[in-house]
Structures are given as structure tokens and as C-alpha cells.
C-alpha positions in Angstrom: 137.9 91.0 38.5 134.4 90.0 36.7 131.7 92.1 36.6 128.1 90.7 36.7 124.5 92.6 36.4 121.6 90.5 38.1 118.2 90.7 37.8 116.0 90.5 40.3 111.8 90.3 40.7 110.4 93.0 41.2 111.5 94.7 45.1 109.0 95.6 47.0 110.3 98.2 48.9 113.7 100.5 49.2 114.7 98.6 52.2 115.1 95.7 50.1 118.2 97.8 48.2 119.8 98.2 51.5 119.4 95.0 52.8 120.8 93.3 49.4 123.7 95.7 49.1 124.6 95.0 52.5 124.6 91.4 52.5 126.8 91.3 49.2 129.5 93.8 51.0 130.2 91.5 53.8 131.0 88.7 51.2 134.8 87.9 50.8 136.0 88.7 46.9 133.0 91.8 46.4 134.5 94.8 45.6 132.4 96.4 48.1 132.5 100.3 46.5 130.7 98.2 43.2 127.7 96.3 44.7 124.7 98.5 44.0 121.6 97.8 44.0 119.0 99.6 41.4 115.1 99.9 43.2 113.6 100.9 39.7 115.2 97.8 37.6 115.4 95.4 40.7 119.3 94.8 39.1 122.2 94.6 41.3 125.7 95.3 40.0 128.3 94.1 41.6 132.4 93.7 40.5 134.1 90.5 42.1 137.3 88.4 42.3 135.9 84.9 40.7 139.2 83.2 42.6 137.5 84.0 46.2 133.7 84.0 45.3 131.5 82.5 42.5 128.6 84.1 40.8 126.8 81.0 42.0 127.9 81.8 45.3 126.7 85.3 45.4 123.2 84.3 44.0 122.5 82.2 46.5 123.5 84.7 49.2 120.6 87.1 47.2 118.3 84.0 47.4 118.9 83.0 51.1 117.6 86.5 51.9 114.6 85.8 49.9 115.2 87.4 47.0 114.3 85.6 43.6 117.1 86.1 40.7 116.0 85.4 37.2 119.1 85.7 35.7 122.6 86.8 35.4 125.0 87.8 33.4 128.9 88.0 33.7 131.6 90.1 31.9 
């Protein structure tokens, strides 16, 4: 299980958490209890299995919601 923190631009709104977190918890290999979502930062945190899902994969579910990510970074 890897662990990565992403940073997002700035959210606009505390909908935005919700409708991140959600998104990520209905991917196959998220550990769903570890994808948060911080309103204040605009970082998600999220544990995964790297054999089912990518972090590559995971940003571009974040992006196809409209989201921008600036970077990541995987333990």
C-alpha cells in the first residue's frame, strides 16, 4: 500500500472536498477510510494498492472532475 499527498489549486468551496473524496472512494485499489480531502490546504490524502490503481490514474480522475493538481508526491 503507497501513500500519496496531492496538492491541489486552491478549492473554491467545501463541496469541492466532498465531491473529490467521493470520486476517489469509488476507485478500485483506494483504501477508502484514507482518502481525505483538506479544504484549508486544497491536499488530498489518500493510501492505495499501486497493483490495482496508479497515481497517474488517480490524478486524472481529480482532473476529469475539474480539479487542477500541481503535484504529487508518493511514499
Amino acid at each position: 500500500m503507497k501513500s500519496a499527498t496531492i496538492q491541489l489549486e486552491e478549492l473554491a468551496c467545501p463541496s469541492c472536498m466532498a465531491k473529490i473524496e467521493g470520486a476517489l472512494k469509488s476507485l478500485e485499489g483506494i483504501d477508502k477510510d484514507s482518502a481525505k480531502v483538506s479544504f484549508n490546504s486544497s491536499k488530498v490524502k489518500v493510501n492505495f494498492d499501486e497493483e490495482k490503481i496508479s497515481i497517474e490514474e488517480i490524478e486524472t480522475a481529480i482532473t476529469k472532475l475539474g480539479y487542477d493538481v500541481i503535484k504529487s508526491k508518493v511514499k
